[in-house]
N, C-alpha and C positions, 0 to 999 in steps of 0.2 A: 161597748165591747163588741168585736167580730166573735160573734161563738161558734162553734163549731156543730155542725150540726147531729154528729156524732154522741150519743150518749153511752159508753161504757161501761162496763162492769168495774172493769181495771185497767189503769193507767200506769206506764213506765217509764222513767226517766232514767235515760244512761247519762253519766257526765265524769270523765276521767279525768280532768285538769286538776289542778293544782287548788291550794286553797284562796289564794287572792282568784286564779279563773271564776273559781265555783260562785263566789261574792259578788264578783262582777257579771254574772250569769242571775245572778238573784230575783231582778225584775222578772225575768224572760219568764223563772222558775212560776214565781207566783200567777204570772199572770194565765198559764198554761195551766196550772192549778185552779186557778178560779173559775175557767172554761170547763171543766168537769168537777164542780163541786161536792157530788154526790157519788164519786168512783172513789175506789181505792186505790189506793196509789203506792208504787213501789220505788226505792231506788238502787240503780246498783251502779257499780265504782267501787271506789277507793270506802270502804264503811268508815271507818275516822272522821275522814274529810265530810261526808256526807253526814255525819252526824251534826253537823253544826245547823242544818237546815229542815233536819227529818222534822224535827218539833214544830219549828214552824210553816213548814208546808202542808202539815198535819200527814206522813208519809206513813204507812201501815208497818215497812222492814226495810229492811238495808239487806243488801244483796253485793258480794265482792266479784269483782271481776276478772280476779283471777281463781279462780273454781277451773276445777278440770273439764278439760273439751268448749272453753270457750275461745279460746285461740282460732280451732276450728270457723267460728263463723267473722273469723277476717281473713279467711283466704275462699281462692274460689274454687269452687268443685267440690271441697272436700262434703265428707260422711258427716254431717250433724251428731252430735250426740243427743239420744233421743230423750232424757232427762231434760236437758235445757229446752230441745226442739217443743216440750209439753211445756214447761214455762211460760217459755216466749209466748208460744199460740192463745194465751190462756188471758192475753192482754189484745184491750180496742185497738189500744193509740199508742204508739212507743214514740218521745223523744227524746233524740241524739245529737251530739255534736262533734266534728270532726269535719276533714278536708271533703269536700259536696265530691272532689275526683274520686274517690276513693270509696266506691259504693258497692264492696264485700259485704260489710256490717248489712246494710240497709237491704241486700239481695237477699243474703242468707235468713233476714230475719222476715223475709218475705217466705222463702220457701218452708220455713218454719211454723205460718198460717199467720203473721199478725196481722191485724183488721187493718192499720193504716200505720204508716209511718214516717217522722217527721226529722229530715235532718238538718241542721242549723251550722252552718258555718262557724268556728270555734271563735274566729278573730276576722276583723273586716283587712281584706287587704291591705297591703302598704299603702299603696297613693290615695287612700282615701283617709281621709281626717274628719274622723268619726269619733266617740268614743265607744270602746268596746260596750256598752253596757246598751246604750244608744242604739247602736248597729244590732244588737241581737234580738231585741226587741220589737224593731223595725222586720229582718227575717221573719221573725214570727208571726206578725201581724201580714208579710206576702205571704204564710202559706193559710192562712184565713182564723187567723185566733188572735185577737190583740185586746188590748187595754190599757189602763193609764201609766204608763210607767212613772209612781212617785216614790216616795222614799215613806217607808215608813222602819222602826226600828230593829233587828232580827228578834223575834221571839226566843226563850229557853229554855228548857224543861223545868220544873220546880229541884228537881232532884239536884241539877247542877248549880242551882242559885243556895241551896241547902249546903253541899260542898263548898262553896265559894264563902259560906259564912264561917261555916266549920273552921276552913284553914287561917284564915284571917284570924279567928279567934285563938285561934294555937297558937299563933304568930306574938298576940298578946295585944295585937291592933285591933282599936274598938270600932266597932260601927259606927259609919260615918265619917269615919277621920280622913283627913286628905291624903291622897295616894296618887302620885302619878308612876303610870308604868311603861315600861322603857323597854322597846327591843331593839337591840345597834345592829340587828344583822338582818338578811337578805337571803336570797336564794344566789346571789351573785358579789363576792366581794366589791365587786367595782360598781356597785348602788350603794356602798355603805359611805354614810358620814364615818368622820374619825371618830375612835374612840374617846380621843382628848377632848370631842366638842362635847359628845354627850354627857361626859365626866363634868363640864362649865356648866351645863345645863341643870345636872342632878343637882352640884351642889349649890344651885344659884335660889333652886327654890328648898332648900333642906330643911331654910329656917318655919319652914310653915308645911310641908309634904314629907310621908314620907317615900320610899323611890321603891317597887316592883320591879327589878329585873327580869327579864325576860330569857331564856335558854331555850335551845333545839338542839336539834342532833347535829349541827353544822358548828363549826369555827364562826364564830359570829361575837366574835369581842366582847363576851359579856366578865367573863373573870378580867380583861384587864380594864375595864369599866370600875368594877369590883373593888377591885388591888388599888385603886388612883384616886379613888373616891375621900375627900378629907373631910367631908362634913355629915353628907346622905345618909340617913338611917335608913338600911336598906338590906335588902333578903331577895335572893335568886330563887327564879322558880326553874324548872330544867325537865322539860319535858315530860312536862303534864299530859293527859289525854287531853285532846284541842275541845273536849266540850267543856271540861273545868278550867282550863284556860281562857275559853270565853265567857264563862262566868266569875270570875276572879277581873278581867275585862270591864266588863259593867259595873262590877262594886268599885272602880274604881273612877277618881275625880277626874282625871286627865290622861294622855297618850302618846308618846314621841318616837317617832320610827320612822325606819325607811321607806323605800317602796316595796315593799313584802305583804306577804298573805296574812299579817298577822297585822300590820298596818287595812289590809282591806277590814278585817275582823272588828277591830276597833272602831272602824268608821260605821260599818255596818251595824252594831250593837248602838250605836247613837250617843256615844259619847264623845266629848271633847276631843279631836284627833288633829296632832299635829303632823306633817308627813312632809318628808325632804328627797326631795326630788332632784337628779343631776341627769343623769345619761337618756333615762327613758323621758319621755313627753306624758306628763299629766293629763295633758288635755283628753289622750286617749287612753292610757293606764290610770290615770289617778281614782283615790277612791272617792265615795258620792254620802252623800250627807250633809245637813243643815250646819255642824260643829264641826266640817272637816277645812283646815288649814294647811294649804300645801307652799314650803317654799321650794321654790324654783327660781332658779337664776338663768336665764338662758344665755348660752353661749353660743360662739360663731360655730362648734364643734357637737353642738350638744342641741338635740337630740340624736344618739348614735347607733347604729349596729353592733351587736353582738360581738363581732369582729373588732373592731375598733377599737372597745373598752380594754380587749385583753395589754393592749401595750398605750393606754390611757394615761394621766397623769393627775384625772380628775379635776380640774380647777372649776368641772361646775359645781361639783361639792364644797371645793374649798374654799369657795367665795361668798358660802351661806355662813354668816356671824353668828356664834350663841347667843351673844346678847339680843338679835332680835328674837330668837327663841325664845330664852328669859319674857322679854318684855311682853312675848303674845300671851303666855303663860299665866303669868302672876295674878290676870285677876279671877284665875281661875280657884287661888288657893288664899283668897281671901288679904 
């Protein structure tokens, strides 16, 4: 490992992305953490999303990012508020992620007093074919802190593994029993399988699993999943706090979802994770793990822009069969 030669009190991690970003940031997180092993460590963002990692970074608090007068330090010139201004100052090493052009954040948090700070590119450019988890990593290690980037499982608090027993048991499902769980949605409709495949899927393993549904606050086909289902013994969860959600995650056997943040979750917790891939490219978005199986069909069309998908027709989705899903599945459930 590149250590840094810096030894702080306290350490900060800003990170606003989403929850598959934050996943695929995970490495970069740890290994920045192991580089001050002896500091205290803070995070601020989005507290939710950040919770899925506090545990295991060993992080002291969670810190939101949108508090008053922080706005202030992403523009330039302005008046700091002198509440946050003592904060911030009150940290070695702060790292952040966002566009390197856009260096408000990282001035303001200068003029604020921080010891040093470190901003990281959120995503590696287009023309470069990289994987995002790869390339952030790499960043880190050019500004003098690196180490192994391997996989090891996300850690959870006992409290959330405690929750995730609880609710199972309510449910009248015993520990142990085989469970596969199913989220059909996205952060973008035109990443989702149909909900007709998933329905082949649920019910193809019934006779041995039973099916976790998965719900968000998005349209994400999980009732008509629900409603089509002829065999699945099955129960919706719908918008859980994301750290009992990922503890309901790990008690469970298996995984099947899109390319979403709950799809990264799954991989990341080290469980059997299947993931279906059309529009976006795996190589660079897909999630990372020993257990993670990604279909991907590539097409003449596919990998795409944002753009593109909107008047799409999908056929790199539609050209992924359930029955190979089944088939990868099955000996997962005995």
């Amino acid at each position: 490992m590149i250590a840094s030669p810096v030894r702080p009190e306290k350490i900060l991690i800003i990170h606003l992305g989403g929850i598959g970003d934050l996943l695929l940031t995970l490495p970069t997180l740890r290994i920045f953490r192991q580089a001050f092993p002896r500091s205290t460590l803070k995070l601020m963002g989005h507290p939710e999303r950040l919770s899925l990692v506090a545990f295991d970074l060993q992080a002291k608090s969670l810190h939101s990012i949108d508090q008053a007068g922080m706005s202030y330090f992403y523009a330039e010139g302005e008046l700091l508020q002198p509440g946050l201004s003592d904060f911030f100052s009150s940290f070695g090493v702060v790292l952040t992620f966002g566009k390197t052009s856009r260096g408000s954040l990282s001035e303001n948090l200068k003029r604020a007093g921080v010891g040093r700070i470190i901003l990281l590119p959120s995503f590696p450019a287009e023309e470069l074919e990289i994987h995002v988890s790869d390339y952030l990593v790499e960043s880190l290690k050019i500004s003098g802190i690196g180490g192994e980037n391997s996989f090891s499982p996300l850690r959870l608090p006992e409290e959330a593994m405690s929750f995730a027993r609880g609710f199972l048991g309510n449910l009248g499902w015993k520990e142990g029993e085989r469970v596969l769980a199913i989220h059909p949605g996205s952060g973008s409709p035109a990443k989702n399988w149909s909900p007709e495949n998933f329905v082949r899927v649920a019910d193809g393993v019934s006779e041995r699993a039973k099916v976790l549904l998965i719900s968000g606050p998005a349209n994400d086909g999980v009732e008509k999943v629900k409603k089509a289902l002829k065999k699945a013994d099955s129960f919706v969860v719908d918008n859980l706090p994301l750290i009992h959600l990922a503890a309901l995650l790990q008690t469970s056997t298996a995984y099947l979802g899109n390319d979403s943040g709950i799809t990264h979750l799954a991989a990341a917790l080290g469980i059997p994770t299947v993931a279906i891939f059309g529009p976006t490219d795996p190589a660079i978005w897909g999630p990372r793990g020993p257990g993670v199986w990604i279909f991907y069909d590539r097409s003449s069309c596919s990998p795409c822009s944002s753009e593109a998908r909107s008047a799409c027709f999908r056929q790199c989705l539609k050209s992924i069969d359930p029955d190979r899903v089944i088939k990868l599945l099955s000996p997962f459930f005995g």
